[in-house]
C-alpha positions in Angstrom: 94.2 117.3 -64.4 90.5 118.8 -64.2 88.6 116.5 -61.4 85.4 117.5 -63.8 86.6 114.9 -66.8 87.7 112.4 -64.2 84.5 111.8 -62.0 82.3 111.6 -65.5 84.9 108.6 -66.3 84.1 107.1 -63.1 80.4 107.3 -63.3 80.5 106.0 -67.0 82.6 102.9 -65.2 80.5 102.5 -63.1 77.3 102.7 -65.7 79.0 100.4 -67.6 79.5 97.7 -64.7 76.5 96.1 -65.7 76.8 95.6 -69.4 78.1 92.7 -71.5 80.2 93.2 -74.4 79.0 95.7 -77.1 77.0 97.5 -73.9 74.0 94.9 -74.1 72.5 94.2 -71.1 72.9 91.6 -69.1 70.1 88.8 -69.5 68.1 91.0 -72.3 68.5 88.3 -74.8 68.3 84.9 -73.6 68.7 81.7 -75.9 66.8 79.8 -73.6 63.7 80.1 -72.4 62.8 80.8 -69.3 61.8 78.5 -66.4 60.9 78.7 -62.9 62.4 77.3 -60.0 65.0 74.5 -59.5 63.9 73.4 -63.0 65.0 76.8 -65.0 68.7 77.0 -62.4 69.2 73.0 -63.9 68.9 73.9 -67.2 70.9 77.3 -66.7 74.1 75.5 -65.5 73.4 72.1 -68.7 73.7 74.6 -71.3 76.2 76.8 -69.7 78.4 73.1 -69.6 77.6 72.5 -73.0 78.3 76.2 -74.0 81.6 75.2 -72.2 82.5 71.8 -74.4 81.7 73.6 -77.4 84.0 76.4 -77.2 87.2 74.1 -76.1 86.2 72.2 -79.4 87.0 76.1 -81.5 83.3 76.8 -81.8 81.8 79.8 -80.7 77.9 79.2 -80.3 75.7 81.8 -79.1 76.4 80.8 -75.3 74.3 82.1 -72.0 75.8 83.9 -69.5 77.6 81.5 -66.9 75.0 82.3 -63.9 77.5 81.9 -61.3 79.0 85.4 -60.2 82.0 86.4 -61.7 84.8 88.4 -61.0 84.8 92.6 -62.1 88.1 91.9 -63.4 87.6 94.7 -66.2 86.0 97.8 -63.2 88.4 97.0 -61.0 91.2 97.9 -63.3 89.3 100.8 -64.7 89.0 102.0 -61.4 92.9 101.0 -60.5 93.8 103.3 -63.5 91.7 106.5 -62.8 93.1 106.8 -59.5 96.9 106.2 -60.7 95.7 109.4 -63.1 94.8 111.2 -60.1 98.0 110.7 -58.4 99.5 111.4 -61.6 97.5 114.8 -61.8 98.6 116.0 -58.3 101.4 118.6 -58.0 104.8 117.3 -57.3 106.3 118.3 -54.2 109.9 120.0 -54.4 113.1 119.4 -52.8 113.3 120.1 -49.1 116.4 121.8 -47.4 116.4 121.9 -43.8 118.4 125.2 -41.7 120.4 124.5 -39.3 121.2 127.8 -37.1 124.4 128.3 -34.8 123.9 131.6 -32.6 126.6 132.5 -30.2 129.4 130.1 -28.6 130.1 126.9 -30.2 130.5 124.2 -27.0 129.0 120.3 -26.8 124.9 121.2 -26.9 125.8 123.1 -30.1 127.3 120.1 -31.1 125.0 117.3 -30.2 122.3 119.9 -31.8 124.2 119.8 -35.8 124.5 116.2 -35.1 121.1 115.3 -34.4 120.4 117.8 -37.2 122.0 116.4 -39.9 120.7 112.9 -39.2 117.5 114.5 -39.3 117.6 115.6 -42.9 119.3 112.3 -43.7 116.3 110.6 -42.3 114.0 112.6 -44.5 116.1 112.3 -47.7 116.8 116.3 -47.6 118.4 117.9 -50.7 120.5 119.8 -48.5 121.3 121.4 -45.2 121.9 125.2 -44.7 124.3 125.5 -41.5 123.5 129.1 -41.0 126.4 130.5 -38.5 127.1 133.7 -36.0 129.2 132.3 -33.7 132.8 133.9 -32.1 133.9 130.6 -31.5 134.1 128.2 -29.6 135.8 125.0 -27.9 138.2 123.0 -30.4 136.6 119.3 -29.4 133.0 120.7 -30.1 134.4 122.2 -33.2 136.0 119.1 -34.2 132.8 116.5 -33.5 130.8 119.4 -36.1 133.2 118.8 -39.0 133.5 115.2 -38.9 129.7 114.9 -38.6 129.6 117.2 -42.1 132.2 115.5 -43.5 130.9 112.1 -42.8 127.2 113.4 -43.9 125.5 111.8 -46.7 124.1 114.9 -47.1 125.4 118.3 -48.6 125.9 120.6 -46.4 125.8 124.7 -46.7 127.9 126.9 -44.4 126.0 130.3 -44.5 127.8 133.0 -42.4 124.3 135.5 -42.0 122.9 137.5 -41.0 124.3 140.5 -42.5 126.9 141.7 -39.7 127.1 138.0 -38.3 130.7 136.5 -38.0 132.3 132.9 -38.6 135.5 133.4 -35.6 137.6 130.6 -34.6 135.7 127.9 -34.9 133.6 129.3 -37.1 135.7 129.3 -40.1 136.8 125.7 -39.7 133.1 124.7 -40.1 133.2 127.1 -42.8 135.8 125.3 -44.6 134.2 121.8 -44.1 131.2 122.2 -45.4 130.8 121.6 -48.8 129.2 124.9 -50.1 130.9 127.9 -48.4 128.8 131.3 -48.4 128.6 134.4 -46.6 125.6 137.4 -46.7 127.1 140.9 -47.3 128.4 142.5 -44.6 129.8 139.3 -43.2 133.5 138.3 -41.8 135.5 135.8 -40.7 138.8 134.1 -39.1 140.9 134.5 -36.5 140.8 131.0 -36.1 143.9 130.9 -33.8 143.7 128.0 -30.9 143.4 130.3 -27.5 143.9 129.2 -24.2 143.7 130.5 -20.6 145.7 133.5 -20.2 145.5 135.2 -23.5 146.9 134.0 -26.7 149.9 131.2 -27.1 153.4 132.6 -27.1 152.2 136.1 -26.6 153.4 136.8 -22.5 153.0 140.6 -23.1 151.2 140.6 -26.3 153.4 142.8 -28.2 156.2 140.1 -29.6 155.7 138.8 -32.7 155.9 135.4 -33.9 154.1 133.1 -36.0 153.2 130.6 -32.9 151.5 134.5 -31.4 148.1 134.9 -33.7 145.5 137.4 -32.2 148.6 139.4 -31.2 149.0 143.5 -32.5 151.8 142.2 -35.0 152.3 139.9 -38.0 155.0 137.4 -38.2 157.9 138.5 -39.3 158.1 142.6 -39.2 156.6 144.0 -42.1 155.3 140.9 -43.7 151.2 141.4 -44.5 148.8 142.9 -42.1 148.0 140.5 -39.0 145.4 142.7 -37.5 141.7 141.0 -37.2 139.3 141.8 -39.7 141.3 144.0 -42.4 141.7 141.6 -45.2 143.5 144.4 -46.8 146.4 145.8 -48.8 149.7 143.3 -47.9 148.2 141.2 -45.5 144.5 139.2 -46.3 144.1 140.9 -49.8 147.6 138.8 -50.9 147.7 135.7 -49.2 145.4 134.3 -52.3 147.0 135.8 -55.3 150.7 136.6 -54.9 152.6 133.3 -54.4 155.9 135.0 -53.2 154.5 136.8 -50.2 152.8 134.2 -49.0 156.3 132.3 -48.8 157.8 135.2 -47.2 155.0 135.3 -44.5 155.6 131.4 -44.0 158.7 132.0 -43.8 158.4 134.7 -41.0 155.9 133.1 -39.2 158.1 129.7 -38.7 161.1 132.2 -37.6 158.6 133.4 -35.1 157.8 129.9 -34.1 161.1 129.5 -32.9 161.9 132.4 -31.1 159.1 132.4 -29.3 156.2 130.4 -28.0 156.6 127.2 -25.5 156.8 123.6 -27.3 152.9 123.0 -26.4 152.1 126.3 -28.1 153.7 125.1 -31.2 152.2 122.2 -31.5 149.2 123.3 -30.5 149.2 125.8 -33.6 150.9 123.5 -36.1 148.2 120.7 -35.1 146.0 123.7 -35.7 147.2 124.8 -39.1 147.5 121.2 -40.7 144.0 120.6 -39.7 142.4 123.5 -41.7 145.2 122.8 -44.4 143.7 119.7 -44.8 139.7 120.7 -44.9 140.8 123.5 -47.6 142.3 120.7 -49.8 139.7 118.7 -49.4 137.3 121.6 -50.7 139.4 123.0 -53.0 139.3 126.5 -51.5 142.5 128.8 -50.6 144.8 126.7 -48.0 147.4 129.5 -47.6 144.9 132.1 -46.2 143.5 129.4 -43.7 147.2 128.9 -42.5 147.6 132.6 -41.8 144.1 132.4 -40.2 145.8 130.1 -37.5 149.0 131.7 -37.4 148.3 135.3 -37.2 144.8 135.4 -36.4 144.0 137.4 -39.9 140.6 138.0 -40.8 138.6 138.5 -43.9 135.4 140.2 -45.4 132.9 138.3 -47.4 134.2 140.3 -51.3 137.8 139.7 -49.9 136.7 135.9 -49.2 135.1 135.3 -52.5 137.7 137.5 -54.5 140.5 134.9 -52.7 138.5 131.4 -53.3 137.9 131.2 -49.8 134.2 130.8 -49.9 132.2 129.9 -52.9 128.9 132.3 -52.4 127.6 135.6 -51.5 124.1 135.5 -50.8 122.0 138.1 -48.9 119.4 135.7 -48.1 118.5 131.6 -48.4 116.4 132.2 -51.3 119.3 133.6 -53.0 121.8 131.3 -51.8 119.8 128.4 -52.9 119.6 129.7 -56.6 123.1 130.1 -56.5 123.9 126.7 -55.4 121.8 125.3 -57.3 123.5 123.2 -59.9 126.9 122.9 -58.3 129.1 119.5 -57.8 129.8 118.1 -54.8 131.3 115.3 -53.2 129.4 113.0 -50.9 131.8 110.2 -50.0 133.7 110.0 -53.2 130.9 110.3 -55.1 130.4 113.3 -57.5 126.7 114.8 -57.0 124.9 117.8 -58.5 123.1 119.9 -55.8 119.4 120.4 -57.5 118.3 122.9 -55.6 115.7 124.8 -57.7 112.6 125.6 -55.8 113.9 123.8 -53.3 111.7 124.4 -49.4 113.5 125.7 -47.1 112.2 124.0 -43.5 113.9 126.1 -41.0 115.0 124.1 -37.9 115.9 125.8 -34.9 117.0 124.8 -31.6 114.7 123.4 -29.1 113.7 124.6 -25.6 115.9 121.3 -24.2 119.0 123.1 -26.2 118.5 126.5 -25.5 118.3 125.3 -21.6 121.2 123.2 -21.9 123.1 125.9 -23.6 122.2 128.3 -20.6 123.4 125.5 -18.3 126.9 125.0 -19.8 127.9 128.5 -19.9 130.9 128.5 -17.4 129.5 131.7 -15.4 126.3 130.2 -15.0 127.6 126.5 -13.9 130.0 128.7 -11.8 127.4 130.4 -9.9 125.7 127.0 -9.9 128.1 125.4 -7.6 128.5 128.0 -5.5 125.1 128.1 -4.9 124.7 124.3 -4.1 127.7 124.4 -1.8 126.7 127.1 0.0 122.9 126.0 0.4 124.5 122.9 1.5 126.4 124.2 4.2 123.7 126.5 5.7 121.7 123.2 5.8 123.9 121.3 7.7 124.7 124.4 9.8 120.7 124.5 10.4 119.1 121.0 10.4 115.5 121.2 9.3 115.5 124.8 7.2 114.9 122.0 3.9 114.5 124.9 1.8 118.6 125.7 1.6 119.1 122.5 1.2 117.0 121.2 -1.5 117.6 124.2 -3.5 121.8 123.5 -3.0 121.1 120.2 -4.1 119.8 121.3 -7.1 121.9 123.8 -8.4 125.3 121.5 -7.3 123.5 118.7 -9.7 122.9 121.2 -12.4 126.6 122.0 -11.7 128.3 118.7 -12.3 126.1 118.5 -15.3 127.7 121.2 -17.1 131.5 120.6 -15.9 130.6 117.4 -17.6 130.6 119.3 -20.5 132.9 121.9 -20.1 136.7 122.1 -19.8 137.1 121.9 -16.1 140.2 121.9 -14.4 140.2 119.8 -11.3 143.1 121.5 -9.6 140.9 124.6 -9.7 137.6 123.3 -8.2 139.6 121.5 -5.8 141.4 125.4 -4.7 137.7 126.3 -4.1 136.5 123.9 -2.0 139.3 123.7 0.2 139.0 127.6 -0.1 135.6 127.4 1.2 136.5 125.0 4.1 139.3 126.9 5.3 136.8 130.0 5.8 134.4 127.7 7.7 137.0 126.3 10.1 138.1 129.3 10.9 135.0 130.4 12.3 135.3 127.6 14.1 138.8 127.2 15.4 140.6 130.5 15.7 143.8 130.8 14.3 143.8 134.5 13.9 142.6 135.0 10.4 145.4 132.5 9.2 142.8 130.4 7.8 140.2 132.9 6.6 142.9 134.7 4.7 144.4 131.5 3.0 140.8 130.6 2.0 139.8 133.5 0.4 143.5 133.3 -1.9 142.8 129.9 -2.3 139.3 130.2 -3.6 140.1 133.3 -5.6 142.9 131.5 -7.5 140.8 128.3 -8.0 137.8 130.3 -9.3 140.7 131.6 -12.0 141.3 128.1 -12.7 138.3 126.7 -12.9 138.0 126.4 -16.6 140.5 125.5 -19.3 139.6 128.5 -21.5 139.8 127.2 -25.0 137.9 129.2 -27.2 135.6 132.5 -27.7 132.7 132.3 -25.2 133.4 129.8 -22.6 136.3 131.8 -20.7 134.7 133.0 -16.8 134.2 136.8 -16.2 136.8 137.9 -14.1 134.4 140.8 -12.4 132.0 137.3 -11.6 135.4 136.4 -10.0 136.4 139.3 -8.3 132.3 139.8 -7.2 131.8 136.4 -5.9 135.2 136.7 -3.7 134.4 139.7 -2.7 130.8 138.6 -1.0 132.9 135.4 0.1 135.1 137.6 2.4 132.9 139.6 3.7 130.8 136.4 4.8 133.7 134.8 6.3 134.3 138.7 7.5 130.8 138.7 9.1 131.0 135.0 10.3 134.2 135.4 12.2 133.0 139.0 13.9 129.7 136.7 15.5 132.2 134.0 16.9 134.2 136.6 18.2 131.5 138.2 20.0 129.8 134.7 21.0 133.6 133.8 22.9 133.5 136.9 24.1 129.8 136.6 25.7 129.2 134.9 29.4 127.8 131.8 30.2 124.2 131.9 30.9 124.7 128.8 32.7 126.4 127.0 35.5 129.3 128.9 37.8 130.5 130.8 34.9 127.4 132.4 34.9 127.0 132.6 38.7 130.6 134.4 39.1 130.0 138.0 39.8 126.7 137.7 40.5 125.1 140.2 43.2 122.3 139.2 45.4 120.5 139.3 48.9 121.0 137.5 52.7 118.0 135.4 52.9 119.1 133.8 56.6 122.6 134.8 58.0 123.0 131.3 60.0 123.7 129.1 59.9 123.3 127.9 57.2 123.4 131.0 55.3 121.2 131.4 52.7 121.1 134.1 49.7 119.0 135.0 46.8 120.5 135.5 43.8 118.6 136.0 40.5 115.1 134.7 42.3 117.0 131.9 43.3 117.8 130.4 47.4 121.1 129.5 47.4 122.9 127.8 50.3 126.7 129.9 50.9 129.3 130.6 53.1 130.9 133.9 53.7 134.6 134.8 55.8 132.8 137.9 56.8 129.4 138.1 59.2 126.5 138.8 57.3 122.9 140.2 58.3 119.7 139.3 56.3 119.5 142.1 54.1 122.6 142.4 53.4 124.4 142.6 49.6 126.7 140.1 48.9 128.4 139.2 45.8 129.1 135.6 44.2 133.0 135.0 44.2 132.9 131.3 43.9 130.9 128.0 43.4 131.7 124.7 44.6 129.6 122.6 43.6 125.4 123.8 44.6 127.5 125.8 47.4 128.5 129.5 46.7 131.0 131.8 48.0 129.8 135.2 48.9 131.4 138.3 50.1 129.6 141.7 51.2 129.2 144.1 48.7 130.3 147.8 50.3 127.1 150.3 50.9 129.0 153.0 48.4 128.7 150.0 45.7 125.4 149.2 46.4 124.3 152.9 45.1 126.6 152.5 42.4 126.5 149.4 40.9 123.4 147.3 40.2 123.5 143.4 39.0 124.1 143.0 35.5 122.9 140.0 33.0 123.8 139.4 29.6 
């Protein structure tokens, strides 16, 4: 509405505010006359009364104003119903979705992040929630805590594999499948959604046996039955796990003979937990459950045509305008409850991780937490080595804080951490104590095969770099190297005090009796000799009893030869 019209209504209000009815005004036509004083007030308020009497009796005299002041009932309202019309005249704001975004590994900041996300938009009454994913995986109980947050959402949530050339892996494509719209961008993939643990895929030793309980391996289960290699979504594998009934059987039927040829009993049921999981999100979506299955079971994988074409995902959408348009209008269920998604120039309010996340994130990555410790342990040990330096020390205590924050978070195998350690200490004792590398040797093993362990690898991104491994053993060894050459060289060294360092020591007759008295490194020295002795002479320290040395001359051919020597 024009504000032009409205403030010419308000000022005609407020014109009006002191009129009677019919517009007259106010006191222009009075039936009494006027007085002055107390006396004209008394009379006033009389005939007001008897105005008063007369019009309860259902007469309707000519009646004076009541003087007393009375309530604007009628400009208050007036004014009370211009400014509804101006609220009324303001545009109306649109439906707000809020965007979520997952970049990289999928571990417990991730998770706390979607969490706190989706309360978020619950809080402000969102329309939806875009989950927009890249991710190559990630650890199963981060993954786990992310669905049941979606599914338990009172809001709708979007799975939106972009950009173009992003992936859902793994993880990824069991948040894909719980969320309640599924959509990718063009040029946009996803599964291999295989369970992996340390040491490579289950039931694959050498990686070339197939089986069903061996997904990410080079073959299908069951030889010949559809293509199990990542990413083709193709010809007998991907492209017929939606439509053709039979060989779907045939590859369920291949990959449970695989099962139990191969694979430990943990393996298979660590993939059939897998596979009735995502069997169960699909159903509860309504999107293909036999594709998902071969997802787990042969690590299969699928491009964003092949995933619509099989009713794996619902959208392809290069952007989140787009995608918005084409959700728009689509059912959903929020806890049993059939809802229409109205989504039509809908906001997008894009909210990104903060600087809190993205540090956490930094801190729980399992090379960085490994460095971590190391870092604290050893700045600890130089301190203690070297009381006072502060600077080692506070900075150990830092990073080995930092440390046990992320193994908080992270799969850590205590067995492991406990090789290093005890790797560490056997290189420090055997600078110490020498055993003859025994020690120094079985600490370096010890803290390479601990370092190996360290981490229960259990999904795409949070497995520790072997050539961090290999490098941070290396530099181990050759400090336990260098620190075992210096204590060699420190036994080998002379005292520099008491008879140790007097032995051997050459010096000069001071006073040849008695008693005899030499000088030996600027030093009197009282001493006794077996042979007779001159002042002058050279003599050589072969004993020491007590502040007493024993001396013997030093031959006149040695004297030219040899001079004293100190280390």
């Amino acid at each position: 509405m024009p504000f032009r019209p409205v403030l010419a209504r308000i000022s005609h209000l407020f014109a009006q505010r002191g009129r009677g009815d019919g517009g007259q005004e106010r006191g222009s036509a009075e039936p009494f006359p006027r007085a002055s004083g107390r006396t004209a007030r008394v009379q006033t308020r009389r005939a007001a009364q008897r105005c008063t009497a007369v019009q309860s009796s259902s007469a309707t005299p000519d009646c004076p104003p009541d003087p007393r002041p009375q309530p604007r009932i009628g400009g208050i309202g007036g004014l009370a119903a211009v400014f509804g019309l101006l609220l009324l005249s303001l545009p109306a704001h649109g439906q707000v979705v809020h965007q979520l975004t997952i970049d990289g590994a999928i571990g417990p900041v991730t998770a706390n992040y979607v969490s706190d996300g989706l309360e978020e938009a619950a809080a402000a009454d969102a329309e939806a929630v875009i989950l927009r994913m890249d991710t190559p995986g990630g650890l199963d109980s981060a993954m786990r805590q992310i669905v049941r947050d979606i599914l338990a959402s009172p809001v709708p949530v979007i799975g939106y594999v972009a950009p173009s050339g992003a992936r859902a892996a793994s993880a990824g494509t069991y948040i894909l499948y719980a969320s309640h719209v599924a959509a990718m961008a063009p040029g946009t993939n996803l599964g291999a959604a295989t369970p992996v643990r340390i040491g490579g895929m289950p039931g694959t030793p050498g990686g070339d046996q197939p089986g069903g309980d061996q997904p990410g391996g080079d073959q299908p289960a069951g030889e010949g039955e559809g293509d199990g290699s990542a990413g083709s979504g193709e010809g007998s594998g991907a492209g017929e796990s939606g439509g053709d009934g039979e060989a779907a059987e045939d590859s369920q039927g291949g990959a449970d003979e695989g099962a139990d040829q191969g694979g430990s009993a943990m393996e298979r049921k660590m993939i059939n937990d897998a596979v009735a999981y995502i069997r169960s999100l699909a159903e509860l979506r309504g999107r293909n459950a036999e594709w998902a299955e071969r997802a787990v079971r042969e690590s299969v994988s699928l491009s964003y045509s092949a995933a619509l074409e099989q009713d794996v995902i619902d959208l392809v959408a290069p952007d989140s305008a787009a995608l918005l348009a084409a959700a728009d209008g689509r059912e959903v269920s929020i806890g049993g409850e059939s809802r229409s998604l109205a989504l039509a120039g809908a906001t997008v309010e894009d909210r990104p991780p903060d600087w809190r996340t993205e540090l956490l994130s930094v801190i729980t990555n399992p090379n960085v937490a490994y460095i971590l410790m190391l870092v604290g342990i050893y700045g600890l040990i130089f301190e203690l080595a070297n009381p006072g330096s502060l600077v080692p020390g506070v900075l150990g205590g830092i990073c080995l804080l930092l440390a046990l924050f992320a193994f908080q978070a992270l799969p850590v195998n205590y067995a492991g951490l406990g090789l290093i350690l005890l790797g560490i200490l056997f290189m420090i004792a055997e600078a110490l104590v020498p055993s003859f590398g025994a020690l120094g040797v079985g600490g370096v093993i010890a803290f390479a095969f601990g370092s190996v362990l360290l981490f229960d690898a259990e999904g795409e991104g949070f497995q520790l770099s072997m050539m961090l491994v290999g490098g941070v053993t290396a530099a181990s060894l050759v400090l336990f190297l260098g620190t075992a050459l210096l204590a060699a060289r420190a036994f080998q060294r002379r005292g520099v005090a008491g008879a140790e360092h007097m032995l051997g020591g050459e010096g000069e007759v001071l006073q040849a009796g008695p008693p005899l008295r030499v000088r030996i490194e600027g030093e009197s020295w009282l001493a006794d000799s077996d042979a007779a002795l001159a002042p002058g002479d050279i003599v050589r320290v072969v004993d020491m009893q007590g502040l007493r040395l024993k001396v013997e001359p030093v031959a006149k051919t040695d004297t030219h030869t040899q001079t004293p020597q100190r280390e």
